[in-house]
C-alpha positions in Angstrom: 4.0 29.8 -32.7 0.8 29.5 -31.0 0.9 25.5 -30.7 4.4 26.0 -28.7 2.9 28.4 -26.4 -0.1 26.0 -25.7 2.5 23.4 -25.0 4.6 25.0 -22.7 1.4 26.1 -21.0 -0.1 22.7 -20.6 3.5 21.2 -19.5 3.5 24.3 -16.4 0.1 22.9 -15.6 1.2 19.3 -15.3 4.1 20.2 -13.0 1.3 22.7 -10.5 -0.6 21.1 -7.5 0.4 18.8 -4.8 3.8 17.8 -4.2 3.0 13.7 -4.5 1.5 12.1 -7.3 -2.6 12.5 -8.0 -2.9 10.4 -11.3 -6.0 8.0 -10.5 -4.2 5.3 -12.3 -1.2 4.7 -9.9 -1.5 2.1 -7.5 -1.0 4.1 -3.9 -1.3 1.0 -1.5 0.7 -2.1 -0.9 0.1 -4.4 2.2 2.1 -6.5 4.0 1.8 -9.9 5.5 3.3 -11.1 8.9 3.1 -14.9 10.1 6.0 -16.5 12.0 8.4 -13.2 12.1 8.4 -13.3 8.2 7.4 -10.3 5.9 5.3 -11.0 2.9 5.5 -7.5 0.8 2.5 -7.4 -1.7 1.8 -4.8 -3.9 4.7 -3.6 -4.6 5.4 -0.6 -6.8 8.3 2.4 -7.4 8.8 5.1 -5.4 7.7 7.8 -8.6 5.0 7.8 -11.0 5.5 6.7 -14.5 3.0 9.1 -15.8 4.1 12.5 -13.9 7.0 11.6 -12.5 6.3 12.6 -8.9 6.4 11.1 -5.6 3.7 8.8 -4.5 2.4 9.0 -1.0 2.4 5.9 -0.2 -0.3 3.7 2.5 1.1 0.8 3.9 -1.2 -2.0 5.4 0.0 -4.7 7.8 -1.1 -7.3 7.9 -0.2 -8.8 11.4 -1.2 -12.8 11.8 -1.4 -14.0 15.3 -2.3 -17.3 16.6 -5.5 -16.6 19.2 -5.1 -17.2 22.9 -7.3 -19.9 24.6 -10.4 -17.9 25.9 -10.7 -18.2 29.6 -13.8 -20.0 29.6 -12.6 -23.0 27.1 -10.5 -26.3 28.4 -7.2 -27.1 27.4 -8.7 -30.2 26.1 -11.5 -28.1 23.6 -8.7 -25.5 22.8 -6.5 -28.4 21.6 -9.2 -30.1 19.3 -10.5 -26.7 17.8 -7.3 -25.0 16.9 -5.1 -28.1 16.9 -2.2 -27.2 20.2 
């Protein structure tokens, strides 16, 4: 009788503390990749935890790729051979 009582008291303590998921374990981050209006999702991973079946707060990082403007102080013509246009 005393194991069962453990149990249930280790199951109530699995189920206290934050509302989202705090296993070190579970991937939290997933980033994504933009270049030429597409969306590259990496990192992808469910919405709960396997382990304690909670919500995970995810962080999303974009990754925005832009092509650089021609400094001001660079020609056409030097812009062009560097970068190609």
């Amino acid at each position: 009788m005393q194991l069962k009582n453990r149990l249930k008291k280790m199951e109530k303590q699995l189920n206290v503390g934050g509302e989202f998921c705090e296993c070190r374990t579970t991937q939290k981050t997933e980033s994504i990749h933009r270049k030429d209006g597409f969306d590259t999702v990496q990192n992808i991973f469910s919405e709960f935890c396997e382990e304690c079946s909670k919500p995970i707060e995810k962080q999303t990082i974009i990754i925005n790729f832009v092509r650089e403007k021609k400094p001001d102080w660079m020609t056409g013509e030097q812009y062009t051979s560097a970068y190609g246009e």
